[in-house]
Backbone as ProteinMPNN parsed JSONL, in Angstrom:
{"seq_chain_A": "XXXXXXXXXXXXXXXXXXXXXXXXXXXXXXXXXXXXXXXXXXXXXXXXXXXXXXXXXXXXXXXXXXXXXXXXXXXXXXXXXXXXXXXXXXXXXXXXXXXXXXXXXXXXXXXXXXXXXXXXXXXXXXXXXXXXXXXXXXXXXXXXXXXXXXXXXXXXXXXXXXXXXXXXXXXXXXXXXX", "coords_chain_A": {"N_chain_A": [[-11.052, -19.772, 19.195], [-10.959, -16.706, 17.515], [-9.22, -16.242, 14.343], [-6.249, -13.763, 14.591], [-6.364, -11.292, 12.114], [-4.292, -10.787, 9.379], [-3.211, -7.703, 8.284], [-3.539, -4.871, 6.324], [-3.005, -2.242, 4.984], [-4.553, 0.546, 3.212], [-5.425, 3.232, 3.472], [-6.043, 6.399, 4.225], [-7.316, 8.058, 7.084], [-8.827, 11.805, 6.522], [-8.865, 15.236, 6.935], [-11.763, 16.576, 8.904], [-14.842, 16.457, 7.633], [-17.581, 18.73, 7.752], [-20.24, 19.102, 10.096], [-21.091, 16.88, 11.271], [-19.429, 14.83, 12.179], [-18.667, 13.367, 10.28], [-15.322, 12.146, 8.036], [-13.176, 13.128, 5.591], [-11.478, 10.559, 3.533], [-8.513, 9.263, 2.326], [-8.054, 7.141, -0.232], [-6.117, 4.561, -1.076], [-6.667, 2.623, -2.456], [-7.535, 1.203, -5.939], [-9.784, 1.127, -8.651], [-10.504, 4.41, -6.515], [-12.739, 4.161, -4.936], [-13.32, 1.683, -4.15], [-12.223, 0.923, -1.765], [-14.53, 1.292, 0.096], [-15.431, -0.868, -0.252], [-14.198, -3.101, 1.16], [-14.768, -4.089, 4.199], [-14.504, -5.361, 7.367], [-12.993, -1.519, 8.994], [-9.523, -1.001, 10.023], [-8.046, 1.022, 12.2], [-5.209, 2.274, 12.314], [-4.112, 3.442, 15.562], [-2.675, 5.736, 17.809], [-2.478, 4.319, 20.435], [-2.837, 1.992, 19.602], [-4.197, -0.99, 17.477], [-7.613, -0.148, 16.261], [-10.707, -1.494, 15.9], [-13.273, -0.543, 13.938], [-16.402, 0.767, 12.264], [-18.162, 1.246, 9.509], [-20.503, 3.909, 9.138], [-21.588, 5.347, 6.766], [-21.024, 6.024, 3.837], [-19.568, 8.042, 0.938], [-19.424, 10.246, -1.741], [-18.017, 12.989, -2.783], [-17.309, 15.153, -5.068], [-14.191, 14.717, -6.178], [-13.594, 13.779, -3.945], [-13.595, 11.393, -0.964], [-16.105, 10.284, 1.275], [-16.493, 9.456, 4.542], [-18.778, 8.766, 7.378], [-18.147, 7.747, 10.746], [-19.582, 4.602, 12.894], [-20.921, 5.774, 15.791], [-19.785, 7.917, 15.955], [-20.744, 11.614, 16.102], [-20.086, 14.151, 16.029], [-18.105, 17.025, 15.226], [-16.052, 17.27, 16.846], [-15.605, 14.755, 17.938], [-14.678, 13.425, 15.502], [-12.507, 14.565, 15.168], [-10.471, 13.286, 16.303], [-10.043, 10.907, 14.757], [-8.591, 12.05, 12.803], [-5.985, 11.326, 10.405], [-5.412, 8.967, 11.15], [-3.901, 6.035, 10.064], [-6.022, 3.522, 7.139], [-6.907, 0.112, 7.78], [-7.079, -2.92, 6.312], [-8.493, -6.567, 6.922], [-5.906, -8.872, 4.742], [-7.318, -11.144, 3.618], [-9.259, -10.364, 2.551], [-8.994, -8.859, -0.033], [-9.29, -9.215, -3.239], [-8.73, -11.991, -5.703], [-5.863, -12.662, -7.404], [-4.99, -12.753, -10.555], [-2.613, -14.772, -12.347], [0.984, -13.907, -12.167], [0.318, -11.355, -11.629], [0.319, -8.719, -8.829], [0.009, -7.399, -5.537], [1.294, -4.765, -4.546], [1.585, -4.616, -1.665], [2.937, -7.023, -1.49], [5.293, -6.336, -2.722], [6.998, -4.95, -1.306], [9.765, -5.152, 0.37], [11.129, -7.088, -0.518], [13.894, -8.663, -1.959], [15.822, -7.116, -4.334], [17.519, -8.232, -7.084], [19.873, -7.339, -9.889], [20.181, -8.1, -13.086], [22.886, -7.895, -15.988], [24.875, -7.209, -18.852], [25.6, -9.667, -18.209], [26.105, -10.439, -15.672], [25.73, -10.58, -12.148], [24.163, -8.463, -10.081], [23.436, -7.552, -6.241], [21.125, -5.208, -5.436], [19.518, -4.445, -3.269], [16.716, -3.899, -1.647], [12.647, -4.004, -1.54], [11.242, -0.998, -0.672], [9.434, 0.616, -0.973], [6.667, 1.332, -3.715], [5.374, 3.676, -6.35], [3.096, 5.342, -7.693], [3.167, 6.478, -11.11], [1.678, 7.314, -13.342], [2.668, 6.61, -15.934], [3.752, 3.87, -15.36], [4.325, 1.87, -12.963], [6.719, 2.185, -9.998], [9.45, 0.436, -8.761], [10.625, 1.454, -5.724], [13.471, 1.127, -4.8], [15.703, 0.217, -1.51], [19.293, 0.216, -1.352], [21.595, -1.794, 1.046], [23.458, -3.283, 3.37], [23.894, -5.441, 2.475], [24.029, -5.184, 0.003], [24.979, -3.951, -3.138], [25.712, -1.082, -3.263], [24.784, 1.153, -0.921], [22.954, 3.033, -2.231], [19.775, 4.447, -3.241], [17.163, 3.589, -5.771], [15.418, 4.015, -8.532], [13.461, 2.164, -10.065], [11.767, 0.97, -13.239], [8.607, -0.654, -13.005], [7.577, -2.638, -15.12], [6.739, -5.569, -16.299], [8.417, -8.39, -18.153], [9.505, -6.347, -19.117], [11.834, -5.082, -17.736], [11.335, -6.12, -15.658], [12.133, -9.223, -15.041], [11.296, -11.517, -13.376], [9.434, -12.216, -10.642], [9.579, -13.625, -7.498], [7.9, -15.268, -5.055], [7.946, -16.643, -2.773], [10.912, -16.978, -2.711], [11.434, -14.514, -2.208], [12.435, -12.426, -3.717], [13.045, -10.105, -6.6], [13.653, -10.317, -9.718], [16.045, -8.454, -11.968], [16.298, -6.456, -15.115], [18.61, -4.529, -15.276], [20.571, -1.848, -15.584], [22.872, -1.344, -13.014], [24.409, 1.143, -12.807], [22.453, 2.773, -12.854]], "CA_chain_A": [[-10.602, -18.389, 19.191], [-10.734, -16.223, 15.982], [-7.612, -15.868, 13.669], [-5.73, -12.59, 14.055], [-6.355, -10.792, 10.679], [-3.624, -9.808, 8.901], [-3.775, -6.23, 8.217], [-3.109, -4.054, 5.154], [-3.217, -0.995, 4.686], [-5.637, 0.763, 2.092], [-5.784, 4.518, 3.255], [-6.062, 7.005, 5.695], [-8.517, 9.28, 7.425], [-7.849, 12.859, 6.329], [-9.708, 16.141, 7.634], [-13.08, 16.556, 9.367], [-15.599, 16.869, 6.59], [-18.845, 19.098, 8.269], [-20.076, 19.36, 11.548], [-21.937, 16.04, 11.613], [-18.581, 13.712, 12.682], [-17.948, 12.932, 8.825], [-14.454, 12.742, 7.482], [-12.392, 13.023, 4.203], [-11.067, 9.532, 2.971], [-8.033, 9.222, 0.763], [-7.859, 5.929, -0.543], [-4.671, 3.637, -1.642], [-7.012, 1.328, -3.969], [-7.572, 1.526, -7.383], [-10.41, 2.778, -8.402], [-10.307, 4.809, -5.09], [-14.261, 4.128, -4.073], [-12.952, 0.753, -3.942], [-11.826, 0.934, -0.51], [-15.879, 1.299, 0.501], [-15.781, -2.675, -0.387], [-13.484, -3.97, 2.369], [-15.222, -4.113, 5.822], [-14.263, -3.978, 8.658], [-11.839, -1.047, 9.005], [-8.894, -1.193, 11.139], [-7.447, 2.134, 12.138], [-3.753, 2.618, 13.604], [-4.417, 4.558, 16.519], [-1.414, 5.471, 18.55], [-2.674, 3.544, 21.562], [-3.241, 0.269, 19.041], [-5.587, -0.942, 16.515], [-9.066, 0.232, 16.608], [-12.0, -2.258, 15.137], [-14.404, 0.934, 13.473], [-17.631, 0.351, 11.6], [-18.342, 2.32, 8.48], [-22.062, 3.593, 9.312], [-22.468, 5.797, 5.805], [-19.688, 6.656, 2.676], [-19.94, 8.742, -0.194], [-18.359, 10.735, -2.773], [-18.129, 14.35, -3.15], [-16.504, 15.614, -6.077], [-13.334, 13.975, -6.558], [-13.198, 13.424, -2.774], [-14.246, 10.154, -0.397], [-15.94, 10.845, 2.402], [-16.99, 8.33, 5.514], [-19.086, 8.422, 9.042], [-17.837, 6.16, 11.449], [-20.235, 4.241, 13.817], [-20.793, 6.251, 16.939], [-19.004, 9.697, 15.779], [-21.893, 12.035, 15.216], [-19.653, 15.834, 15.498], [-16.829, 17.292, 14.689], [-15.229, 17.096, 17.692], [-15.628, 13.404, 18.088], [-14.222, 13.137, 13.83], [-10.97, 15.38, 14.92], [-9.76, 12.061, 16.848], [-9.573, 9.829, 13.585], [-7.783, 12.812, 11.423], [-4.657, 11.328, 10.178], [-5.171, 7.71, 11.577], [-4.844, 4.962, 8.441], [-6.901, 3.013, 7.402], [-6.035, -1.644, 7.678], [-7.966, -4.063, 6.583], [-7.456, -7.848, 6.54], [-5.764, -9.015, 3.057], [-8.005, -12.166, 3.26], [-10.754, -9.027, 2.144], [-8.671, -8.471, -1.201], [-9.317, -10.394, -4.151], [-7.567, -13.381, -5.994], [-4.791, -12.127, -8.915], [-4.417, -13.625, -12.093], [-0.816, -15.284, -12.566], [2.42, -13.198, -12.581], [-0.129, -10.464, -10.724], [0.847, -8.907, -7.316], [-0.482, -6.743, -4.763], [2.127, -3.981, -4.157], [2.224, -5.058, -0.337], [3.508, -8.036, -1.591], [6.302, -6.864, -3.123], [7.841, -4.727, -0.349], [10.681, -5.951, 1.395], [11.341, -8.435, -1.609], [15.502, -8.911, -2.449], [16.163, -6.811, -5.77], [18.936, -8.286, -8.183], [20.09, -6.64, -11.06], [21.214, -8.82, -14.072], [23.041, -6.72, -16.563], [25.728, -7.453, -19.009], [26.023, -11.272, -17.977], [26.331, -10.262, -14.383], [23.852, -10.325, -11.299], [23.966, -7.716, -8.769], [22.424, -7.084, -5.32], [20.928, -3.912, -5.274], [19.024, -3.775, -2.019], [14.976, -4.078, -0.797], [11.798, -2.778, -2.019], [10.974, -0.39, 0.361], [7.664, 1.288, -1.575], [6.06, 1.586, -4.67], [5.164, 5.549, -6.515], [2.173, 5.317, -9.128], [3.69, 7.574, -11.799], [1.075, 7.458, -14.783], [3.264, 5.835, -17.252], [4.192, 2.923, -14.653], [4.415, 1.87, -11.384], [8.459, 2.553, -9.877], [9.775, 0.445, -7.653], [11.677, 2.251, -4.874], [14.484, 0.255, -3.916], [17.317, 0.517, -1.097], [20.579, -0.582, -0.649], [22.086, -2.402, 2.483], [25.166, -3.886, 3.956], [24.504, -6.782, 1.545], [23.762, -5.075, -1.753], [26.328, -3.417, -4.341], [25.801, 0.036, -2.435], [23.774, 1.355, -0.292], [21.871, 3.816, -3.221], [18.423, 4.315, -3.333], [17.416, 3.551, -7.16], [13.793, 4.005, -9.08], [13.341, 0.879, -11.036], [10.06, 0.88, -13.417], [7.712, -2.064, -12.853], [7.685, -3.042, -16.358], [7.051, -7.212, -16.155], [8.637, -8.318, -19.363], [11.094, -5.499, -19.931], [12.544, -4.393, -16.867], [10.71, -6.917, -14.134], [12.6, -10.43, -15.245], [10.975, -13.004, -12.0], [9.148, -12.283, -9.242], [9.386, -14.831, -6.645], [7.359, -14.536, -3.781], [8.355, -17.693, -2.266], [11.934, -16.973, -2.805], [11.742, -13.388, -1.569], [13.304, -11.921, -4.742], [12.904, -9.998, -7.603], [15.188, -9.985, -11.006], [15.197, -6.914, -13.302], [17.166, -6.305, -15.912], [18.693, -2.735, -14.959], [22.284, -0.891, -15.151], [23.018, -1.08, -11.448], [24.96, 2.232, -12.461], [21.409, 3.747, -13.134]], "C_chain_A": [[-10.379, -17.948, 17.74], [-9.211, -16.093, 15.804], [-7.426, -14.458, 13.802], [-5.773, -12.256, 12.403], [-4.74, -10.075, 10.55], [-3.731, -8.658, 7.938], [-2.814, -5.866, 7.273], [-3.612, -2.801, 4.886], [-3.643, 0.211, 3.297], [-6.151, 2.002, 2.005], [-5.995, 5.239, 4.087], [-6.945, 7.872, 5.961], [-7.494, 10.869, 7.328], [-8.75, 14.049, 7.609], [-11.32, 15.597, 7.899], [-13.53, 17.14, 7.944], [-17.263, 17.329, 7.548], [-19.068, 18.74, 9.774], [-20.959, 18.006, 12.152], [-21.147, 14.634, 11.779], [-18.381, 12.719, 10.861], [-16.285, 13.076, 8.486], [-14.225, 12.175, 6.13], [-11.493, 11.343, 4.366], [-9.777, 9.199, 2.375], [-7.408, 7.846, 0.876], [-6.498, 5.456, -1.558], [-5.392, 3.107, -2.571], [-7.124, 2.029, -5.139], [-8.726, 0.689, -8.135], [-10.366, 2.986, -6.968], [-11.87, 4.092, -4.213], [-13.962, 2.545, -3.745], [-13.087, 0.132, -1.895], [-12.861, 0.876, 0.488], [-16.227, -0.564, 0.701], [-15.221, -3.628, 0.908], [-13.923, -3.275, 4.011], [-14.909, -5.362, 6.591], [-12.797, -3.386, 8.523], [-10.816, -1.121, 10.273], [-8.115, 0.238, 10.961], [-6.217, 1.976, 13.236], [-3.537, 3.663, 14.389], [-2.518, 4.686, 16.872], [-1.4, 5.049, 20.33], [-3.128, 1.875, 20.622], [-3.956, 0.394, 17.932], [-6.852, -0.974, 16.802], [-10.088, 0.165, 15.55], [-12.827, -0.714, 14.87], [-15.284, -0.007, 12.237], [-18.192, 1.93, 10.441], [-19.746, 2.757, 8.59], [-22.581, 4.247, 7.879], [-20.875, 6.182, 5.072], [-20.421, 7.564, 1.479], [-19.133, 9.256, -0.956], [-18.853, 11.778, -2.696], [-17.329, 15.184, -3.77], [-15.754, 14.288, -6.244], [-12.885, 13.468, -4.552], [-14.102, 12.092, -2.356], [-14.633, 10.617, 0.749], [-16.956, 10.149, 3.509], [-17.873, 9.044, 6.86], [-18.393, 7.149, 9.546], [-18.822, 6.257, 12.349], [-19.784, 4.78, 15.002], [-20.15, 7.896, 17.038], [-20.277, 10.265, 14.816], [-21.166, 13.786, 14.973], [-18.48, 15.46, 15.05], [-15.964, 16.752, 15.316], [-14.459, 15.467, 18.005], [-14.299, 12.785, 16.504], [-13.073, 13.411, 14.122], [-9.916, 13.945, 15.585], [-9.405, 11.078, 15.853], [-8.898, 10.596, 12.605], [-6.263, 11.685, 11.635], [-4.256, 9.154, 10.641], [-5.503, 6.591, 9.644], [-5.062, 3.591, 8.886], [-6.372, 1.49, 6.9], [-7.153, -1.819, 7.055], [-7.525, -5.472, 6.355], [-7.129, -8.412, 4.988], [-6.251, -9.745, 2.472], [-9.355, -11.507, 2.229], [-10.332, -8.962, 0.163], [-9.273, -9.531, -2.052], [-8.016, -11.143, -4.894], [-6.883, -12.437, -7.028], [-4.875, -13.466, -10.01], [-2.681, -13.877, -11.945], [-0.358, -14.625, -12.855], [1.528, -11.507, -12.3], [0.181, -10.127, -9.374], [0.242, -7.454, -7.077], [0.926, -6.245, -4.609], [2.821, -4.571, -2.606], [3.191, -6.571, -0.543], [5.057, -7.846, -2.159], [7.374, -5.971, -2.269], [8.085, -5.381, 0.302], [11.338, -7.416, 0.311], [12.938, -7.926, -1.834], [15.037, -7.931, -3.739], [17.678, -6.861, -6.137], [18.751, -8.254, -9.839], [20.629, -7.937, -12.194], [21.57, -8.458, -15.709], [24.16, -7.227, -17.253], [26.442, -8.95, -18.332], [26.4, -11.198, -16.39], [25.365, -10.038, -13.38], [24.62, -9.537, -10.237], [23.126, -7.81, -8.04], [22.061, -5.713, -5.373], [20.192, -3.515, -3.635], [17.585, -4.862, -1.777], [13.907, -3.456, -1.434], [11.536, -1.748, -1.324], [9.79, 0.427, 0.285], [7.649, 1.152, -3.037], [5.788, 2.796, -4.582], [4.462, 4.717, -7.885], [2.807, 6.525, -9.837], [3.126, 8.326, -13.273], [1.279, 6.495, -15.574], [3.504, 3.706, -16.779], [4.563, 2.495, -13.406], [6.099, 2.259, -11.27], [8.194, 1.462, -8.561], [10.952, 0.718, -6.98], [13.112, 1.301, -3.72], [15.842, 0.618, -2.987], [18.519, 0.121, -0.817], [20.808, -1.099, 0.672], [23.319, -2.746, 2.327], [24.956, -4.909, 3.071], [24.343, -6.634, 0.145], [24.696, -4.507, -2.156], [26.707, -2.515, -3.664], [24.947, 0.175, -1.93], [23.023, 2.765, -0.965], [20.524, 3.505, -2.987], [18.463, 4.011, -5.067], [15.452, 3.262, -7.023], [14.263, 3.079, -10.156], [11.873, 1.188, -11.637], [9.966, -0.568, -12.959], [7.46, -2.525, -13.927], [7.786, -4.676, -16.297], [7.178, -7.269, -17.641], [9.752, -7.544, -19.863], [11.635, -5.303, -18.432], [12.532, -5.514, -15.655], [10.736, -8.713, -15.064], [11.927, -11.381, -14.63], [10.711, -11.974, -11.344], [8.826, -13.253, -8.65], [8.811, -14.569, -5.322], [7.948, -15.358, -2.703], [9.462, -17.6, -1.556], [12.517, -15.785, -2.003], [12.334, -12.497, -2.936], [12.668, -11.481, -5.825], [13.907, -9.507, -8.484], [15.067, -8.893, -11.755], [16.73, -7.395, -14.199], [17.753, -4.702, -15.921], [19.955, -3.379, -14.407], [22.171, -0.407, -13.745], [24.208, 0.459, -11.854], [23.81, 3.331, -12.672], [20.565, 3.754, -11.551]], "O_chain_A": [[-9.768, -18.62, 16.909], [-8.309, -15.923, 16.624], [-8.265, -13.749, 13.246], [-5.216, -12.987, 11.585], [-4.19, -9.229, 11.255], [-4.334, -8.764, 6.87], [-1.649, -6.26, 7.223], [-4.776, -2.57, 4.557], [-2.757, 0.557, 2.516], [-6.96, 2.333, 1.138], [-6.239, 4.615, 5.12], [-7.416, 8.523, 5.029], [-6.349, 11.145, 7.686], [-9.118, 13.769, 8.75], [-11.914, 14.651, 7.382], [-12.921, 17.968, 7.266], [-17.997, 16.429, 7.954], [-18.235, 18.201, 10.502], [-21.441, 18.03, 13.284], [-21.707, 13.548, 11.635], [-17.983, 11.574, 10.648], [-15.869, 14.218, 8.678], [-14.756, 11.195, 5.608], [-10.911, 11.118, 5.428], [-10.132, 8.487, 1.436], [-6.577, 7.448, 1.693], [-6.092, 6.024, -2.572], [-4.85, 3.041, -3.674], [-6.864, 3.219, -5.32], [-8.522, -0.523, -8.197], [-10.224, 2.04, -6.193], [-11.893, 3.644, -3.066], [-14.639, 2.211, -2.773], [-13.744, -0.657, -1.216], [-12.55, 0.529, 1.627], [-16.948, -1.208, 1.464], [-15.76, -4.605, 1.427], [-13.49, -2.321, 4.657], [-15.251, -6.431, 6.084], [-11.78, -3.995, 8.191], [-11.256, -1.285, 11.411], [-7.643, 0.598, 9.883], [-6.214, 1.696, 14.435], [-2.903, 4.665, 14.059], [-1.547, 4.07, 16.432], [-0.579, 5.378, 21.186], [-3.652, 0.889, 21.139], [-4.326, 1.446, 17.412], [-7.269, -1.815, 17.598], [-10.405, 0.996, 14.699], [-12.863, 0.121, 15.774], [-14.969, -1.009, 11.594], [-18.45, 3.113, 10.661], [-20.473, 1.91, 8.072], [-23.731, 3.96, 7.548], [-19.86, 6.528, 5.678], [-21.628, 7.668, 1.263], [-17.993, 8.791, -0.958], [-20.072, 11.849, -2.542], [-16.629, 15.96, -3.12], [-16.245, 13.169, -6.392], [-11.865, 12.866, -4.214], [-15.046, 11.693, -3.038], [-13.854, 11.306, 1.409], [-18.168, 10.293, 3.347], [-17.326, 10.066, 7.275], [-18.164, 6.045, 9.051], [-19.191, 7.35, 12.779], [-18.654, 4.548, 15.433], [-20.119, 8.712, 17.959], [-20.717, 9.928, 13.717], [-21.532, 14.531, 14.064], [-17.943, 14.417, 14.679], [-15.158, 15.944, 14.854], [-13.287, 15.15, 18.207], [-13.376, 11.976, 16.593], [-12.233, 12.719, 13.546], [-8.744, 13.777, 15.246], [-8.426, 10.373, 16.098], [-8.563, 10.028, 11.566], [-5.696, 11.381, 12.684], [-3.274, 8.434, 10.46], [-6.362, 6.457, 8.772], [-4.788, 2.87, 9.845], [-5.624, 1.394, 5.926], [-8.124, -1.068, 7.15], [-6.477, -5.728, 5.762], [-8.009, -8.388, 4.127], [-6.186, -9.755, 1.242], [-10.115, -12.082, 1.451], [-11.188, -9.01, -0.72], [-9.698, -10.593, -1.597], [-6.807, -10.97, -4.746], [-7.498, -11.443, -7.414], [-4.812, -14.696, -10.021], [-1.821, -13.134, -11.472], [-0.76, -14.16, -13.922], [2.089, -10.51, -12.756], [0.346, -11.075, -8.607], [0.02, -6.592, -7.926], [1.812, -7.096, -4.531], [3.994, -4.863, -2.371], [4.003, -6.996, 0.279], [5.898, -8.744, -2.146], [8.567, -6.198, -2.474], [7.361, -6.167, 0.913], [11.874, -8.469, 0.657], [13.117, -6.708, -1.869], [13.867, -8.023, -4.11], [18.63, -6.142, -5.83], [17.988, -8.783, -10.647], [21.58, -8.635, -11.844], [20.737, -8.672, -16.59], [24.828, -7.888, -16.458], [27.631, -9.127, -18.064], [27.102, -12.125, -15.985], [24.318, -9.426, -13.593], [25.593, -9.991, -9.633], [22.003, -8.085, -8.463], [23.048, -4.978, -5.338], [20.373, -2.459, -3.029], [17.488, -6.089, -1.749], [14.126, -2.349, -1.924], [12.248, -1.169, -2.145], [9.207, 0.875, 1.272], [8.709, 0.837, -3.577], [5.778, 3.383, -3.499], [4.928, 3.918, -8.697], [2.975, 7.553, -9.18], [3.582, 9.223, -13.981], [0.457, 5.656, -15.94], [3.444, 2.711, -17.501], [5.42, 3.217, -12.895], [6.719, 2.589, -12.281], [7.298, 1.475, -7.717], [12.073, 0.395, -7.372], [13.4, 1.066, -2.547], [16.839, 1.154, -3.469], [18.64, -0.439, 0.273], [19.992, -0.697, 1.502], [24.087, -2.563, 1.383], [26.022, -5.448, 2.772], [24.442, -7.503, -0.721], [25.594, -4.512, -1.313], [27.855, -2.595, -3.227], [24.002, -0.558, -2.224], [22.527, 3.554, -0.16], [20.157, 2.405, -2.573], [19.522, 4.142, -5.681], [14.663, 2.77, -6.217], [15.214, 3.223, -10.923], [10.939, 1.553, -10.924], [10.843, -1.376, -12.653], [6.593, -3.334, -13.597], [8.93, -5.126, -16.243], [6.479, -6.595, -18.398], [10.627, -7.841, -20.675], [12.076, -6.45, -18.497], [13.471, -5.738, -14.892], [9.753, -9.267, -15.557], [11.844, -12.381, -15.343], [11.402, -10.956, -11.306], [7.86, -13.91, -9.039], [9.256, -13.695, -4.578], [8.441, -14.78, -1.734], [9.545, -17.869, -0.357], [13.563, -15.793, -1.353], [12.828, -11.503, -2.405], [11.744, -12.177, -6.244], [14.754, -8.64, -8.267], [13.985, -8.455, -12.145], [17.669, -8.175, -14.043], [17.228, -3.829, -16.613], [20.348, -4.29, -13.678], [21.583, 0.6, -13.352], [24.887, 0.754, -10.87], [24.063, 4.535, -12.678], [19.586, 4.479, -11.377]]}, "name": "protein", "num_of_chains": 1, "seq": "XXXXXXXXXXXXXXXXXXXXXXXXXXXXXXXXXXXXXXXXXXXXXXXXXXXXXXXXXXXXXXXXXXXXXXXXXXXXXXXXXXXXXXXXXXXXXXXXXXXXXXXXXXXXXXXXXXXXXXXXXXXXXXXXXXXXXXXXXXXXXXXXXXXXXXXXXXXXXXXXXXXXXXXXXXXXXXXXXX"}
């Protein structure tokens, strides 16, 4: 029996693009056309996940824009608006050391160590590309300092002390009053 894939998420179907069961794309990877590389897609229906087959992609302008196998109109396309898009993470590629896949680092412990002192601050709970640096979006709980939300940069080296994947945890160096 095959292995369940574990599934990651990489982008979502947007509007119908034309009357020939095409839609709009918008991709999580980086570069975006990226996301053309990992087959097969898994879409989160709201009756389950639903195996789909990419039959043609493209680019138009600054947009992405897919057929799926078996959707030739519109009508057929308006059923995948809004559904995003999995695929398994075995699909991604390898990292270089002290590299990490974003999914990897939600849900990771964040403690603060600041003035000779370690705080809990919370959870990751997302990542925000911001230009300058990734942020990560962390929240408090019943077991951290407070229950604050706080934007941490991603800065490894200045700001991003350890990441442990193992461990569950990551250290920063950040004023838990910021």
């Amino acid at each position: 029996m095959a292995e369940q894939p574990q599934l990651i998420t990489v982008g979502r179907i947007g509007a119908v693009y034309g009357v020939r069961g095409w839609v709009r794309v918008q991709s999580f990877t980086s570069p975006p056309e990226k996301i053309f590389d990992y087959q097969p897609w898994w879409l989160k229906t709201p009756a389950g996940i639903e195996l789909v087959e990419v039959r043609a992609s493209n680019t138009h302008g600054k947009s992405l824009v897919v057929q799926l196998a078996g959707v030739d109109d519109r009508e057929r396309a308006k059923h995948y608006a809004r559904l995003e898009i999995a695929v398994d993470v075995a699909l991604l590629p390898a990292l270089e050391s002290g590299e990490y896949y974003w999914h990897q680092l939600q849900g990771l412990r964040v403690t603060a160590e600041h003035g000779g002192t370690r705080h809990k601050l919370g959870r990751v709970v997302r990542l925000m590309e911001t230009g300058a640096n990734d942020v990560l979006v962390v929240r408090g709980d019943h077991d951290s300092l407070d229950e604050r939300e706080r934007l941490i940069p991603y800065l490894p080296e200045h700001t991003i002390r350890r990441v442990d994947l193992a461990g569950g945890e990551i250290l920063v160096d950040w004023d838990p009053e910021f």
